[in-house]
Backbone as JSON, one array per atom type, in Angstrom:
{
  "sequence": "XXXXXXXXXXXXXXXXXXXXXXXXXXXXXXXXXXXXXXXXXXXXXXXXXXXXXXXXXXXXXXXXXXXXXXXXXXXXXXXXXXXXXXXXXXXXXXXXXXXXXXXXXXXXXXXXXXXXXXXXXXXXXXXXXXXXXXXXXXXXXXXXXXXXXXXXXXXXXXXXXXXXXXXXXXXXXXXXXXXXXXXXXXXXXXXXXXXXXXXXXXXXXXXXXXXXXXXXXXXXXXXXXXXXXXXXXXXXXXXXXXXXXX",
  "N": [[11.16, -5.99, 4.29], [13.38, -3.62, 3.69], [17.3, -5.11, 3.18], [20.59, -4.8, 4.28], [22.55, -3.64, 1.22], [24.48, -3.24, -1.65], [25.03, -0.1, -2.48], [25.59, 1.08, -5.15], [24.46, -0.57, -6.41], [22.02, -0.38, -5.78], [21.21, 2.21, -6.84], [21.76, 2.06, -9.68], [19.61, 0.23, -9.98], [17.03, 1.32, -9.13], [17.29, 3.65, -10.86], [16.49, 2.35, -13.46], [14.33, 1.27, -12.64], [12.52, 3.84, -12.69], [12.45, 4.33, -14.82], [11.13, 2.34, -16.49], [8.54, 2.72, -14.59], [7.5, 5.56, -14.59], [8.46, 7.1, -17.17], [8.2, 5.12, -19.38], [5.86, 4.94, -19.78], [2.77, 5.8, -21.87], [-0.28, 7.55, -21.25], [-3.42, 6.66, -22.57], [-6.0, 8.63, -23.71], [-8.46, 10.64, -21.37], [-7.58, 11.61, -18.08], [-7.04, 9.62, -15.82], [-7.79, 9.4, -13.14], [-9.99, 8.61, -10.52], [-13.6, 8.96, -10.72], [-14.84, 10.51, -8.62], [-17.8, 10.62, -7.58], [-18.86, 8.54, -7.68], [-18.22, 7.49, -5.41], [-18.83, 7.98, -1.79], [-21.08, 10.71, -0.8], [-20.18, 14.02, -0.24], [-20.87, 15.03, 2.11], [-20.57, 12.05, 3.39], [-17.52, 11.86, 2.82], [-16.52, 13.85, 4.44], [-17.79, 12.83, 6.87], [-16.27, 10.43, 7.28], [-13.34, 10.75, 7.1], [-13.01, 12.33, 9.57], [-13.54, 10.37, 11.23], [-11.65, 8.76, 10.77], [-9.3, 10.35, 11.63], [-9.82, 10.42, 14.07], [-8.72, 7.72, 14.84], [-6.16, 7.81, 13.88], [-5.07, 9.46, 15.99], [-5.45, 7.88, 18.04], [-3.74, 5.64, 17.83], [-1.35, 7.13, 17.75], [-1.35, 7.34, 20.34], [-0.82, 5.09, 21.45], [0.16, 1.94, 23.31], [0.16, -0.46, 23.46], [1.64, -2.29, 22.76], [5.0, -3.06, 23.04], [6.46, -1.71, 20.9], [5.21, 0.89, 21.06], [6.91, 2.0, 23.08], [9.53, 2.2, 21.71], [9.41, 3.94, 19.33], [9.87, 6.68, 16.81], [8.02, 8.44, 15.79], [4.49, 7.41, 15.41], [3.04, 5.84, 13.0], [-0.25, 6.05, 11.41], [-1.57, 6.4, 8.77], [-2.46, 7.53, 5.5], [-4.14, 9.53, 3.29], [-7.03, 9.34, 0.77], [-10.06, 9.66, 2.14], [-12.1, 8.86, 0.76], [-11.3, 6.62, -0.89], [-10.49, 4.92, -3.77], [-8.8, 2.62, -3.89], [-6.02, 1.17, -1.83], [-3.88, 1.28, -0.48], [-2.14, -1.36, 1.11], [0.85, -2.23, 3.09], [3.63, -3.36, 5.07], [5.21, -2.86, 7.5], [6.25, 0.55, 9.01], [9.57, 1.76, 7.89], [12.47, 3.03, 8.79], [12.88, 5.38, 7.63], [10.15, 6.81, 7.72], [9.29, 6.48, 10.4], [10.7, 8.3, 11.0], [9.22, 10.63, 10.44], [6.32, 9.84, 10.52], [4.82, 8.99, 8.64], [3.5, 7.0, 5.95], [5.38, 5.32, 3.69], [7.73, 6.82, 2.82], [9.94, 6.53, 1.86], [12.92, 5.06, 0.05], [11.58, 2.6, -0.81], [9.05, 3.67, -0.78], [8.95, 5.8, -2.57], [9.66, 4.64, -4.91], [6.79, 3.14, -4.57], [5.42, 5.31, -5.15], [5.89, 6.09, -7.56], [4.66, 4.08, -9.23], [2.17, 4.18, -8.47], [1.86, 6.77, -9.49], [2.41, 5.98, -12.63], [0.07, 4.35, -12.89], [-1.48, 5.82, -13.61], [-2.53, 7.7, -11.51], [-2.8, 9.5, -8.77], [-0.72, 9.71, -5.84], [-2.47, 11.14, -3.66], [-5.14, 9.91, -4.28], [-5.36, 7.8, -3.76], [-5.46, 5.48, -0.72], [-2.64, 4.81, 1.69], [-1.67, 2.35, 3.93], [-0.57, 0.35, 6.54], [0.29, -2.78, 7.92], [0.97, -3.01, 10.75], [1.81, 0.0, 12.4], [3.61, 0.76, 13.85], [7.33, 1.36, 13.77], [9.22, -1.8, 13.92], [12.21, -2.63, 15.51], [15.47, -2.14, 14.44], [14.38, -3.03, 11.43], [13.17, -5.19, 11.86], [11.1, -8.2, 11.1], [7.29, -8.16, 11.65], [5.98, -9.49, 15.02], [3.84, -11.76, 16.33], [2.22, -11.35, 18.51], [2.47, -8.43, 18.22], [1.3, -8.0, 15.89], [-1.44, -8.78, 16.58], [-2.15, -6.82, 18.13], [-2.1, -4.08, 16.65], [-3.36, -4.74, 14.17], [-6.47, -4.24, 14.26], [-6.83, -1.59, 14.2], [-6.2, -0.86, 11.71], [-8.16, -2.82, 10.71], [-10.31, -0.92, 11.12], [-9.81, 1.26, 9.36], [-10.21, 0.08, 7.25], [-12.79, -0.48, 7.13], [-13.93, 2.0, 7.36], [-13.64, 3.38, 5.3], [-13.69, 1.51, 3.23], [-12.48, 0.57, 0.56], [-12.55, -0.1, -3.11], [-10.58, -2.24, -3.74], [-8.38, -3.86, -2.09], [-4.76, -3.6, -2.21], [-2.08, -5.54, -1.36], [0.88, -5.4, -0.31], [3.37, -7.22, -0.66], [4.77, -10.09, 1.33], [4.18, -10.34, 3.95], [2.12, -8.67, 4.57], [0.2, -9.55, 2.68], [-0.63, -12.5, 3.67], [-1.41, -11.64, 5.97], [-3.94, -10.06, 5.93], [-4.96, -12.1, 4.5], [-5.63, -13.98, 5.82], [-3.46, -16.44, 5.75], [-1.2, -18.95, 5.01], [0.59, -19.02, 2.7], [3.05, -18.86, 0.13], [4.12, -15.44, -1.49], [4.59, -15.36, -3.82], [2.72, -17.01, -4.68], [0.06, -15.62, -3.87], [0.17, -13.61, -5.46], [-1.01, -12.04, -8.82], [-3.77, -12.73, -9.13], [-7.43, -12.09, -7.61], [-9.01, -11.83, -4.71], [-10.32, -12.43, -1.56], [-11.2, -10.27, 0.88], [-12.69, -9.87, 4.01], [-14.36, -7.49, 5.26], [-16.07, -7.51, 7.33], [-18.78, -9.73, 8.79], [-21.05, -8.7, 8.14], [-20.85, -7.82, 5.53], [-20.33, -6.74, 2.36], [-17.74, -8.96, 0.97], [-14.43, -7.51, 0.04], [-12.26, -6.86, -2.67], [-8.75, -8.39, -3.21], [-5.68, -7.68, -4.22], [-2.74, -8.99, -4.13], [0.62, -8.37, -4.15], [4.29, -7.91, -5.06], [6.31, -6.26, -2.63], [7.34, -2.81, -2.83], [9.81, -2.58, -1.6], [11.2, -5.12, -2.09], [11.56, -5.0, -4.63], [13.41, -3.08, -5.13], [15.47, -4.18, -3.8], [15.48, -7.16, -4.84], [15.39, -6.87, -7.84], [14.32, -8.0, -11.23], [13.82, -7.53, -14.56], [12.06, -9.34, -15.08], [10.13, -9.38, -12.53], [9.83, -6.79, -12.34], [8.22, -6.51, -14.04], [5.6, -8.32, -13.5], [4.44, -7.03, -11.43], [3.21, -4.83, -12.84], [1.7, -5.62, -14.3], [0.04, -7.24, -12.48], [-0.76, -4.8, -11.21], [-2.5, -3.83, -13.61], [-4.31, -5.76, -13.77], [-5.86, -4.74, -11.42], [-6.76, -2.24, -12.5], [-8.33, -2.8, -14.59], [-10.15, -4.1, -12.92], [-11.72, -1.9, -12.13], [-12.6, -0.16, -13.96], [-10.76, 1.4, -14.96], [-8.73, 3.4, -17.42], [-5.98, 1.83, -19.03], [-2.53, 2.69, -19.05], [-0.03, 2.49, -21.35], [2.77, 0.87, -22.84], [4.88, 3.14, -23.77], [7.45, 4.87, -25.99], [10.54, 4.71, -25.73]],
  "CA": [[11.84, -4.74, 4.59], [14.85, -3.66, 3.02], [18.12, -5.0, 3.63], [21.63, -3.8, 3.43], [23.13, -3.96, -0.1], [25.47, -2.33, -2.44], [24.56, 1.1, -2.78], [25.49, 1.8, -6.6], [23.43, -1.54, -7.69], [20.53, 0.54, -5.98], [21.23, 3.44, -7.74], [21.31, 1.76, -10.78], [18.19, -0.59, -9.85], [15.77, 2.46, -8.95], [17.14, 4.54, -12.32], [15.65, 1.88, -14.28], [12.33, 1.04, -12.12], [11.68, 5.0, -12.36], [12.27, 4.58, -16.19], [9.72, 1.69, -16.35], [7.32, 3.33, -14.48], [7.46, 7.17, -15.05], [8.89, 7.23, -18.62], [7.45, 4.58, -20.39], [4.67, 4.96, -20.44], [1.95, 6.98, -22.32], [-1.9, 7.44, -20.92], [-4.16, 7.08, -23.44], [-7.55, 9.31, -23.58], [-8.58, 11.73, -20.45], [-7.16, 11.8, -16.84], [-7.55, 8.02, -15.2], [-8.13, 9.65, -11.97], [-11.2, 8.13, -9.93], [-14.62, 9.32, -10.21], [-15.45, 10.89, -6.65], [-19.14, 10.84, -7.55], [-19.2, 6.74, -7.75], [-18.25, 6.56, -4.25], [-20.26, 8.28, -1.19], [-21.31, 12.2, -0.99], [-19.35, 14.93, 0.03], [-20.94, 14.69, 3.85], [-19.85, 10.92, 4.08], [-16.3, 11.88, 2.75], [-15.96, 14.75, 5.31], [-17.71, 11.85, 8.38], [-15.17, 9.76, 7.07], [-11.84, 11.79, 6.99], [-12.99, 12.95, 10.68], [-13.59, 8.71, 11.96], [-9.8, 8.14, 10.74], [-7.98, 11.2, 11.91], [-9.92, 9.57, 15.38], [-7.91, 6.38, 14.81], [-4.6, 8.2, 13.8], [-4.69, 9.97, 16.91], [-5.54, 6.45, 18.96], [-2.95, 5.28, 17.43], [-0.54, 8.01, 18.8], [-1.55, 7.31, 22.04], [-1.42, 3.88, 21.5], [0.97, 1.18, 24.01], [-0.82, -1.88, 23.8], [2.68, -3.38, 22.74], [6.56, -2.16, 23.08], [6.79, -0.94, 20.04], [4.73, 2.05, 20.96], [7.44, 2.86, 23.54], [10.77, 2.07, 20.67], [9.37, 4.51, 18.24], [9.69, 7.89, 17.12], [6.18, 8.91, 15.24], [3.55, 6.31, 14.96], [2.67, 6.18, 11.17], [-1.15, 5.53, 11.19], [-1.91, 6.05, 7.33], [-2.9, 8.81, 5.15], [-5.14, 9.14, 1.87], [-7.96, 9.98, 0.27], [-11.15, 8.75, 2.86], [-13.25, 8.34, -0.28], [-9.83, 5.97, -2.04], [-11.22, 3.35, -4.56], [-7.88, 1.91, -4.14], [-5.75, 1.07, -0.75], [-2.5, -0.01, -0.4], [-1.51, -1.7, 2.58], [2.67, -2.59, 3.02], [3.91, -4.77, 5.93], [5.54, -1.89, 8.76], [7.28, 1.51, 8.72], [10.47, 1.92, 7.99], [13.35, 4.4, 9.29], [11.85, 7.04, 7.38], [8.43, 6.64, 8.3], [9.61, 6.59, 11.74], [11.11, 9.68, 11.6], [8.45, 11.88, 9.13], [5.57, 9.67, 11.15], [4.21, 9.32, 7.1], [3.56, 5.93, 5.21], [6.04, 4.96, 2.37], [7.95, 8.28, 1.9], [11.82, 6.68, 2.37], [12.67, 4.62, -1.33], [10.39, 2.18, -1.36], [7.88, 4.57, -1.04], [8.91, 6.62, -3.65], [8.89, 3.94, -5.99], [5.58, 2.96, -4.77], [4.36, 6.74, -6.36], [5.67, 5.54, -9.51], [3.86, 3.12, -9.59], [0.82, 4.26, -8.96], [2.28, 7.48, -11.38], [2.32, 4.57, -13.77], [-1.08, 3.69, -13.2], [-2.57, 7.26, -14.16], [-3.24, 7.84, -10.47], [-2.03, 10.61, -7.6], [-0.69, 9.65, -3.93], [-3.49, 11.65, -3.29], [-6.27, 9.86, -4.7], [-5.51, 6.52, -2.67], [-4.84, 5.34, 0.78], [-1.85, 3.98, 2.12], [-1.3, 2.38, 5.49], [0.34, -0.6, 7.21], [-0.4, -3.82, 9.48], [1.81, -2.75, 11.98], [1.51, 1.56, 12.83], [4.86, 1.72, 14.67], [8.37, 0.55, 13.39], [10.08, -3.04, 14.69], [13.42, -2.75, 15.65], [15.85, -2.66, 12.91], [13.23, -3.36, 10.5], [12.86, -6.83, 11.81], [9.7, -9.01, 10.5], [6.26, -8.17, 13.21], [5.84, -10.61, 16.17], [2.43, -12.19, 16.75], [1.76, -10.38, 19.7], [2.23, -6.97, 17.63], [0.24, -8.16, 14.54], [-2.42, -8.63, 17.11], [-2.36, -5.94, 18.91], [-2.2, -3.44, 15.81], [-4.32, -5.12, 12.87], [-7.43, -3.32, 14.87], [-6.48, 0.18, 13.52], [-6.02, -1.31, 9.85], [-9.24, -3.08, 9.63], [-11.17, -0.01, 11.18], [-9.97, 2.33, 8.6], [-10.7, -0.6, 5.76], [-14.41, -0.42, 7.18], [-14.39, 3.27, 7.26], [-12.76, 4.11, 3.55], [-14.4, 0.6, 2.15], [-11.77, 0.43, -0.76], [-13.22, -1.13, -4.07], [-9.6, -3.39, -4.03], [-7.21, -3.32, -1.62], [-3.8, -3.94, -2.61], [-1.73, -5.68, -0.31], [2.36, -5.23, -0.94], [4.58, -8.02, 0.05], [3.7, -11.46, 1.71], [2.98, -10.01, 5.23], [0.12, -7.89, 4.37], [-1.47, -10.32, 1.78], [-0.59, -13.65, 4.64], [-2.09, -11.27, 7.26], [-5.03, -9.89, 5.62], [-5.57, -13.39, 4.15], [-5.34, -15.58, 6.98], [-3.08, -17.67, 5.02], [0.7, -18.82, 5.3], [0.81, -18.89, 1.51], [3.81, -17.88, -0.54], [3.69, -14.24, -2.35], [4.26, -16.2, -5.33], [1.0, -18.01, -5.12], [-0.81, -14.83, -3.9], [-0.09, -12.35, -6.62], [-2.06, -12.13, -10.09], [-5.01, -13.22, -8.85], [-7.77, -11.88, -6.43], [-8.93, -12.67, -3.57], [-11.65, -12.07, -0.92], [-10.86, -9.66, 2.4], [-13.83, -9.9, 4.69], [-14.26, -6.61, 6.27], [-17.06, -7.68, 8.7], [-19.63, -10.98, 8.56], [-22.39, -8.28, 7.45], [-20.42, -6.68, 4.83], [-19.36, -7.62, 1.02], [-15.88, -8.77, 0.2], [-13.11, -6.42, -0.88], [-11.35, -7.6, -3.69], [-7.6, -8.13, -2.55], [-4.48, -8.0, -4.77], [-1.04, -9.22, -3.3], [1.73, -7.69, -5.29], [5.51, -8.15, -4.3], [6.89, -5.16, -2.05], [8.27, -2.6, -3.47], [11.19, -2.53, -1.03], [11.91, -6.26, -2.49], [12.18, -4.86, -5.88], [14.71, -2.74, -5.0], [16.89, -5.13, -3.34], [15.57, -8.16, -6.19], [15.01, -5.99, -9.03], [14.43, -8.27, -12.51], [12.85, -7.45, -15.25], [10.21, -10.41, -14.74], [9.43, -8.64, -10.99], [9.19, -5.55, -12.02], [6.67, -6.59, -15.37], [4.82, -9.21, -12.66], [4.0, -5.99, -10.48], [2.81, -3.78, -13.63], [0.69, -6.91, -14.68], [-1.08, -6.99, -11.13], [-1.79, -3.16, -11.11], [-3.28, -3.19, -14.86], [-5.7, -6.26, -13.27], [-6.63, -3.44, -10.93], [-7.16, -1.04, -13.48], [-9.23, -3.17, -15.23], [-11.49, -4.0, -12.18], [-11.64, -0.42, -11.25], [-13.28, 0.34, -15.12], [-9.64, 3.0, -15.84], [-7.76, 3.22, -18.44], [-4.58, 0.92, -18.72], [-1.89, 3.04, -19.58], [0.5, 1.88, -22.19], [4.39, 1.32, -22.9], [5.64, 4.53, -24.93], [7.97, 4.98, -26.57], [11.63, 5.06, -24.79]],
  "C": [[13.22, -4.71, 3.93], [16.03, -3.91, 3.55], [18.88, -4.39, 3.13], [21.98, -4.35, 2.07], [23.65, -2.96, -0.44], [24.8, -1.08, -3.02], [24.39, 1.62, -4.14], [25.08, 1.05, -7.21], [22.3, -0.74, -6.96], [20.54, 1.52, -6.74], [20.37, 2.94, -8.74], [19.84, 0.82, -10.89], [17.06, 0.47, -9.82], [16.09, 3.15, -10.61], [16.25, 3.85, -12.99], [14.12, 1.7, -13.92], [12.18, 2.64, -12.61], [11.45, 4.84, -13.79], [11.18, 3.88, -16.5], [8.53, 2.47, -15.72], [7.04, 4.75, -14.57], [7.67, 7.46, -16.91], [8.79, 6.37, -19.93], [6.55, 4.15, -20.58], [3.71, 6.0, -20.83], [0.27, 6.53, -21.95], [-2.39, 7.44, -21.71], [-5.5, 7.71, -23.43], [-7.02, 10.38, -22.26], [-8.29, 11.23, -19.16], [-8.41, 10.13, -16.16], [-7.96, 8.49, -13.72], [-9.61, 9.08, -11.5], [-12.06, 8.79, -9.81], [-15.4, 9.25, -9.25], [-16.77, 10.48, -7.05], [-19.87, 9.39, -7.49], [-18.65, 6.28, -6.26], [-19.14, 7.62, -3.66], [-20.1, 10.17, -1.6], [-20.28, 12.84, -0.34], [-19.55, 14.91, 1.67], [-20.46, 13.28, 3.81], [-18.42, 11.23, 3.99], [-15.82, 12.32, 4.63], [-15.82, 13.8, 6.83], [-16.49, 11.17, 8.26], [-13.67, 9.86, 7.43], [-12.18, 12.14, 8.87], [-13.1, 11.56, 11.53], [-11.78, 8.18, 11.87], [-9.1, 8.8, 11.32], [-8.4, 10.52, 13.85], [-8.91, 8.44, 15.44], [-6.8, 6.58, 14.63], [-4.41, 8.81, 15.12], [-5.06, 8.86, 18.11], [-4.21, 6.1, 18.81], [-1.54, 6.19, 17.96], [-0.2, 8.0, 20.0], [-0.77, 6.04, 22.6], [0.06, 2.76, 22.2], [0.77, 0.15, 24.1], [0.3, -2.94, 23.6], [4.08, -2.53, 22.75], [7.01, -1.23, 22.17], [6.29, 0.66, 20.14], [5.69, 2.75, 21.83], [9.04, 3.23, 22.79], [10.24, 3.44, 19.43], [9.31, 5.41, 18.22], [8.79, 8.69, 16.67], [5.04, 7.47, 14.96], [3.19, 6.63, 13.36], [1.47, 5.93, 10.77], [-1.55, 5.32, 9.78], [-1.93, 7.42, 6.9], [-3.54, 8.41, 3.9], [-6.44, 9.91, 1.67], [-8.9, 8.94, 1.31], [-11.89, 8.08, 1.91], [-12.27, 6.89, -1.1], [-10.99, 4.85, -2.7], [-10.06, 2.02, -4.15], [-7.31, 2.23, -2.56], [-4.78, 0.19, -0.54], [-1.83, -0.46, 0.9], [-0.05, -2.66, 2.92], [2.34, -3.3, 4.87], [4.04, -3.52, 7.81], [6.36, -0.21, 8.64], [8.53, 1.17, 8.86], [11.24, 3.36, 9.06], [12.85, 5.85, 9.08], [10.82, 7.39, 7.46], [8.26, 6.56, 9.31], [9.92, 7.6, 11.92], [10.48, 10.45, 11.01], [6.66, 11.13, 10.56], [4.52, 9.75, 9.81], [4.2, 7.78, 6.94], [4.76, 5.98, 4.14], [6.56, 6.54, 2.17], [9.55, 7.53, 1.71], [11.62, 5.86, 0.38], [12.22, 3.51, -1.7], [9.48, 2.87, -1.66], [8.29, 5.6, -2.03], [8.96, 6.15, -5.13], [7.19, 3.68, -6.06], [4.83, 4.23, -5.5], [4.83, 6.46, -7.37], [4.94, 4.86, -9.9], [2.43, 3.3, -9.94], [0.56, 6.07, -9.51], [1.75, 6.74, -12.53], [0.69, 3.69, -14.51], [-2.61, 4.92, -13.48], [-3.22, 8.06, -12.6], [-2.07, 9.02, -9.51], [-1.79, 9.58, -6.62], [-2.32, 10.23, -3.3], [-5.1, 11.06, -3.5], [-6.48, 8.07, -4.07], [-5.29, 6.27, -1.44], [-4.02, 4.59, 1.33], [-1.83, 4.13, 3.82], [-0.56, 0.76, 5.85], [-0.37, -1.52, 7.91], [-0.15, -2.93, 10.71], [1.92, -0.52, 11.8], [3.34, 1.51, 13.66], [6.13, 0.76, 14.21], [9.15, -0.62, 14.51], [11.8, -2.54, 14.86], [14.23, -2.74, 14.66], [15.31, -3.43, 11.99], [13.01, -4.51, 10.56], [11.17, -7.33, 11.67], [8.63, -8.75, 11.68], [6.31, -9.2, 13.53], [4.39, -10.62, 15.79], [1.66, -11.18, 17.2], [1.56, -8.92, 18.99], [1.33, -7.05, 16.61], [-1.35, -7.87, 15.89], [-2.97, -7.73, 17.7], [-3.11, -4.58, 17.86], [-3.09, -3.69, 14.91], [-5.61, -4.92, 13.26], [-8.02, -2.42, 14.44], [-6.85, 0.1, 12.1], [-7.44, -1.81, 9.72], [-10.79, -2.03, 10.29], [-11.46, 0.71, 10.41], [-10.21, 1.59, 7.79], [-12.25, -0.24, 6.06], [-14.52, 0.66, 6.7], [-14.11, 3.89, 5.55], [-13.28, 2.72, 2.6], [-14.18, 1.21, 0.53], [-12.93, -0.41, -2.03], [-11.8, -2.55, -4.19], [-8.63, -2.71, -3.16], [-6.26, -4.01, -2.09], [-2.65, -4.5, -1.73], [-0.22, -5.92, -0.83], [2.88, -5.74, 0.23], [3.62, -9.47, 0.83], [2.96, -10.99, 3.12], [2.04, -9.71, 4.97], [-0.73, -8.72, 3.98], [-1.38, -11.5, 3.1], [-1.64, -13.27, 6.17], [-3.69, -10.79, 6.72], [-5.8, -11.24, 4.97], [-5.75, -14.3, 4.87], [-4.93, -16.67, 6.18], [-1.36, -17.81, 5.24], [1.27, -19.21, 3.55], [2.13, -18.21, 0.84], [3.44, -16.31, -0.99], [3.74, -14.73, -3.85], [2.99, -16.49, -5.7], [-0.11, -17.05, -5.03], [-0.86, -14.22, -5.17], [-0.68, -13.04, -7.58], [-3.17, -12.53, -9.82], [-5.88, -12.37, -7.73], [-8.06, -12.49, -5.68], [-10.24, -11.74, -2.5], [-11.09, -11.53, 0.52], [-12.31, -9.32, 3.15], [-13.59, -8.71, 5.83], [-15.2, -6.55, 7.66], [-18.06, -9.06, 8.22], [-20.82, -10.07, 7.61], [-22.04, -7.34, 6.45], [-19.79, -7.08, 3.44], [-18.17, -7.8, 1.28], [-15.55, -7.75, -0.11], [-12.38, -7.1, -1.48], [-9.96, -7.28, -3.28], [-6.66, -8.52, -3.67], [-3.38, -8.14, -4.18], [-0.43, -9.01, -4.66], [2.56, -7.89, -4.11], [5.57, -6.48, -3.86], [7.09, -4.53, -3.11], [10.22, -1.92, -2.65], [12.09, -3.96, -1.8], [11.83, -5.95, -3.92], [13.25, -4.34, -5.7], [15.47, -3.04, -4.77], [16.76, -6.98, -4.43], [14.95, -8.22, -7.23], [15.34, -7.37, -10.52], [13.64, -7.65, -12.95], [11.37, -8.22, -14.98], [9.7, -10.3, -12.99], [8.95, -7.82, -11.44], [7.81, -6.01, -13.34], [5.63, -7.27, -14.59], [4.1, -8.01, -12.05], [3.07, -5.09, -11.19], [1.6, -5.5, -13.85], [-0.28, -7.1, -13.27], [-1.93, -5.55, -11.36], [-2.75, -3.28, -12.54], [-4.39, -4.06, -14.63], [-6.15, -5.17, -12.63], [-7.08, -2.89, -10.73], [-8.26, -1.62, -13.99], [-10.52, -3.07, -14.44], [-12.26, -3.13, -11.8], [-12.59, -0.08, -12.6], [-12.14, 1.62, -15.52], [-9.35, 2.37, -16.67], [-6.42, 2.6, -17.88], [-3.51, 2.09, -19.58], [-0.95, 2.07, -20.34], [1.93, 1.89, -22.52], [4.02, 2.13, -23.91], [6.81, 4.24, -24.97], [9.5, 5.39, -25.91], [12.87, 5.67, -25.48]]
}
C-alpha cells in the first residue's frame, strides 16, 4: 500500500510511468481486445454477471470481521464476467473506500495504463482484491481477515474462470499461492492457482504493485512489470504492443 512520500517526486514519477505506458507505445495490426466468442455464450455471461453481483451484495452485508464495521463502501470487484484476464491487488485503499470501486485512487490509474499499454480496456478485465473492505490506515491484512474474506475472491475466480490471473504485489501472489515467497522470486514466471480439486489450473502471474512503483519507481521496475504483462499477452495469443517512437 502506498506510503507517505514527497509529493513532487510523485508527480514527477507518475509523468514518466504514464509516458512509458500510454505514449510509447504503438499497437501493431487490429484491436488486441479479447475475443468474447472463445470464452462462454452470451446466456453464461449474463448467469455469470448475475452469480457475482450476488457476491458483491454478500459482501455489503458482510461482518464476519471488524473491518466490515471501520469501512465506508465495501469494494467487492468489478469487470467483465466473461474477463480472460483478472487482476487481483492486495486491499482497498482510501479511494476505494470512499467510491466503494477497485483501483480508481493513483495506483489504480496507473494500473489502466497499463493495461492501456497492453491494447486492452478496464472494461474487458476484472479487477478485485483479497481483502473487500479497507484496513486501517492502509495497514498490511491480519490472518483472521485474509481468512475471513479470501471466500468472496475465490468464488468470483470460479465464476469468471480467468485464462491468467494476475496477481499485483506480494500479498495477492503469497496469498493466492500459499507461499511466503518473495515478489522477487514470484514475478516473470507462472504459476498454478487451483480454483477447486475438480477444476484445471489458472495460470498465475505475480507482478510488483503498482502502488510500489509509484513510491519505488526505476526504470528496471517499471520494464520488469511491462516484461510480465507481454508474457501474458503472449499466453493469451494478443498482440504485443511495441515501443514507439517518443
Amino acid at each position: 500500500m502506498v506510503e507517505k512520500t514527497d509529493i513532487s517526486k510523485v508527480i514527477s514519477q507518475h509523468a514518466e510511468m504514464e509516458k512509458f505506458f500510454t505514449g510509447g507505445f504503438a499497437v501493431k495490426g487490429k484491436s488486441t481486445q479479447p475475443e468474447q466468442q472463445q470464452k462462454a455464450n452470451s446466456a453464461d455471461a449474463v448467469e455469470a454477471a448475475k452469480e457475482l453481483e450476488k457476491i458483491a451484495e454478500e459482501v455489503k452485508r458482510c461482518r464476519k470481521c471488524p473491518l466490515g464495521s471501520s469501512r465506508t463502501n465495501a469494494v467487492p470487484g468489478e469487470g467483465n464476467p466473461n474477463a480472460r484476464i483478472m487482476f487481483v491487488g492486495e486491499a482497498p485503499g482510501a479511494d476505494e473506500d470512499a467510491q466503494g470501486r477497485p483501483f480508481v485512487g493513483r495506483a489504480g490509474q496507473l494500473l489502466d495504463k497499463v493495461i492501456a499499454a497492453c491494447g486492452l480496456k478496464r472494461s474487458d478485465v476484472f479487477i478485485g482484491n483479497i481483502l473487500k473492505c479497507r484496513p486501517p490506515e492502509n495497514r498490511d491484512p491480519a490472518a483472521e481477515e485474509i481468512i475471513s474474506c479470501l471466500p468472496y475472491l475465490q468464488r468470483q475466480i470460479e465464476i469468471i474462470n480467468p485464462e491468467i490471473i494476475v496477481a499485483l504485489g506480494a500479498h495477492a501472489a503469497r496469498t493466492l499461492l500459499n507461499t511466503n515467497k518473495p515478489i522477487g522470486q514470484l514475478r516473470g514466471q507462472f504459476h498454478e492457482y487451483y480454483a477447486g480439486l475438480d477444476r484445471p489450473p489458472i495460470k498465475l502471474m505475480a507482478t510488483y504493485h503498482t502502488a510500489y512503483l509509484l513510491r519505488s519507481y526505476t526504470p528496471e521496475n517499471r520494464q520488469r512489470v511491462w516484461e510480465d504483462m507481454k508474457k501474458v499477452l503472449a499466453e493469451l495469443g494478443l498482440p504485443i504492443p511495441e515501443h514507439g517512437k517518443k
